[in-house]
Every structure is written in structure tokens, then in C-alpha cells.
N, C-alpha and C positions, 0 to 999 in steps of 0.2 A: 505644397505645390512646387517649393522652390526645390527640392533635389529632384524631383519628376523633370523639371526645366531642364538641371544640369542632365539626368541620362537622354535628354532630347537634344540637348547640346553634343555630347558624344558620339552620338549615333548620328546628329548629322556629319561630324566631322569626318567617322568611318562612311559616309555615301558619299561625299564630297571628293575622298581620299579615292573610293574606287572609280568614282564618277570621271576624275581626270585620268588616273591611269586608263581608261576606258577611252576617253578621248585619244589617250600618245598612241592607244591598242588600233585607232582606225586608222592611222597615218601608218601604223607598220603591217597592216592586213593589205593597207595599198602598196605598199612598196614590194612585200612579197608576192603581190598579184601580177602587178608589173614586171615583175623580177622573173616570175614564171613563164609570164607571156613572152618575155624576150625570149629566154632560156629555150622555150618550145620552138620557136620561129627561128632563132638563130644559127640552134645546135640539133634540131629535129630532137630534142631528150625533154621528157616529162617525168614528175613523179607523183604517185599519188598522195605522199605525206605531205607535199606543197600544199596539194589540192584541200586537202581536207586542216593543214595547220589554217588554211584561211577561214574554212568553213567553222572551226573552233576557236578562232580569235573573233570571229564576227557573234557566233553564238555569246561568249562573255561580256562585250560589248553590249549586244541586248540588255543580256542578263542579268548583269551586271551594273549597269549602266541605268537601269529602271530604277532607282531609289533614289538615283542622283535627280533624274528627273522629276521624280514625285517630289521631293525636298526642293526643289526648284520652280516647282510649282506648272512644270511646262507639257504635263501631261496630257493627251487627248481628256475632253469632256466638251459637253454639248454644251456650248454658251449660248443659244437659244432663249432657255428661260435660265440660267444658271447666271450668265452678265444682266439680268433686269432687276434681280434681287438684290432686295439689301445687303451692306454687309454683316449684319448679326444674324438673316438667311442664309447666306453662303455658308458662314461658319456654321451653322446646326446639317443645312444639307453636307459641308464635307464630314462633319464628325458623324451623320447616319450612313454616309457612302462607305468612310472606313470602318465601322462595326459591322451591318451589313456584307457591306461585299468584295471590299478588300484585303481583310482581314481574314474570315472566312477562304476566301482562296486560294490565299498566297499561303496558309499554316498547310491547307490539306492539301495544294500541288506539293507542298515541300515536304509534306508525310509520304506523299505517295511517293517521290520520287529519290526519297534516301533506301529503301530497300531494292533500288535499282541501279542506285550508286554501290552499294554493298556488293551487291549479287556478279555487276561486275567487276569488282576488287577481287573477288573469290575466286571466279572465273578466269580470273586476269585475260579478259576480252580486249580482242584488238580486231579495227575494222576485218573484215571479209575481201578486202582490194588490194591488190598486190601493192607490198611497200606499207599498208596503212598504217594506222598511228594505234597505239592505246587507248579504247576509249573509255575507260575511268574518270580522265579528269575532265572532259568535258557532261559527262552524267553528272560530279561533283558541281561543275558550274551551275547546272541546272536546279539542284537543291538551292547550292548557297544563294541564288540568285534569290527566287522567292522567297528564303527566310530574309535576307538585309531587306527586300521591299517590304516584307511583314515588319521587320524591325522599323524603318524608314513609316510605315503607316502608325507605329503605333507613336513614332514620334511626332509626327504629325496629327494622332489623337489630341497629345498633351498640347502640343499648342494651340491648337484650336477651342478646346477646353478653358486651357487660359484666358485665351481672348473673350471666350463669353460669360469669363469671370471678372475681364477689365484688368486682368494681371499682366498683359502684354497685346502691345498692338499687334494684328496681321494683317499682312494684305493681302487678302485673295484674287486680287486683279491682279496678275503678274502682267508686267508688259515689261520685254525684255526691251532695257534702253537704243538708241541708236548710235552704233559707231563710227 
């Protein structure tokens, strides 16, 4: 169990690593929003590779950005009957949620969506909108995104695992502290 730990270890530090780039990614999605908005208002000039570099920095963001979260633990879930449970329930409910139907998901959106990364590599497809961008590397985002949260769930298997082996504490209350 203990090298299962360390590729849990690993793979969190690859979500954590995109998780912040993903953060500096929304400060510069705003600044060139900003940047456009002036640009349009000040000089009557638009373009659409502005428009769409946003629309592609915000898609990785998401995308990107969803493992960080999971590994963070600050994902949407119904805390309804999910905060009344024990903690040795939480941890068997999140290790059936991620067999079930995180796992499941996130491998088959990421199957389906690499021979659409390929297809347009081959194509070498670029928007339809005057000026637009290449759109390869955001189809790219799209795979890699749900493989690291697939990668990101399975780390999150092993720890949970753990914990209901008494190999490592977890908490699945996250309550993020106050600043």
C-alpha cells in the first residue's frame, strides 16, 4: 500500500501543479478580456483570436482545473445525507462514487474525445471565424482534462482505501479555513 500512497502522492502534486497554473490562467483570461474590451471601445478594432484565446483559456481552466479541485476535496456533492454520515461512510460512499461513476466517465469521455483530438491534428482544423485560432489544442485540453481527473480519482481511490484500512487519516469534511 505504501508505493500505491507514493503514486497518490505524485499525482497529487501533478493536479496541484495544474491546479495553480489554472488559477494564474484566470487572472490572464481577465486581463485579456479587459484588454479587448478596451481595444474594441477605444480603437473600434476587434479580433476574433482574442475572443476565442479567452474562450480556450477558460475551457483549460475548467478542465484542467477539475482534479485540483477533486484532490482538494471542494467539489459539488449533495451534503444532505453525505455531512450526516459517519466518517468510515463517507469514505466507502466516496470510494463507490469513484468506481461507479467517476471513473467510468471521466476514461470513456477521455476515449471518446482523443480520436477527435487526432482527427483534428490531421485536419489541421482552425475555427470557421475570421482570424480564428487552431483548434487542436483546445480538443487536446479536453482529453487531458478528464484523463488527470480520472488520474486525480484514482488517487483519491487509494486514499480512501487507506483510511478504511487505518493506514492514513482523511478528512472528508473539507472546510476550507478562514482568511
Amino acid at each position: 500500500m505504501s508505493s500505491l500512497l507514493a503514486v497518490s502522492r505524485g499525482i497529487d502534486r501533478v493536479s496541484e501543479a495544474v491546479g495553480k497554473f489554472s488559477g494564474y490562467l484566470v487572472l490572464a483570461c481577465c486581463l485579456v478580456s479587459a484588454g479587448n474590451a478596451m481595444i474594441r471601445y477605444a480603437f473600434n478594432y476587434s479580433s476574433n483570436a482574442w475572443l476565442e484565446i479567452q474562450w480556450y483559456m477558460f475551457g483549460f481552466v475548467v478542465l484542467m482545473g477539475a482534479s485540483h479541485t477533486l484532490r482538494c476535496n471542494e467539489h459539488v456533492r449533495v451534503d444532505l445525507v453525505y455531512g450526516a454520515l459517519s466518517e468510515r461512510k463517507r469514505l466507502w460512499v466516496d470510494v463507490i462514487g469513484i468506481i461507479v461513476f467517476l471513473l467510468p466517465a471521466c476514461l470513456y469521455l477521455a476515449w471518446l474525445s482523443w480520436p477527435v483530438f487526432v482527427l483534428s491534428v490531421r485536419e489541421m482544423e482552425i475555427s470557421s471565424n475570421a482570424g480564428g485560432l487552431i483548434r487542436w489544442p483546445i480538443k487536446l485540453v479536453i482529453f487531458a482534462g478528464f484523463a488527470l481527473l480520472a488520474l486525480q480519482g484514482i488517487s483519491e481511490l487509494i486514499k480512501r482505501i487507506a483510511g478504511l484500512m487505518g493506514i492514513i487519516d482523511i478528512d472528508t469534511k473539507y472546510e476550507k479555513p478562514l482568511q
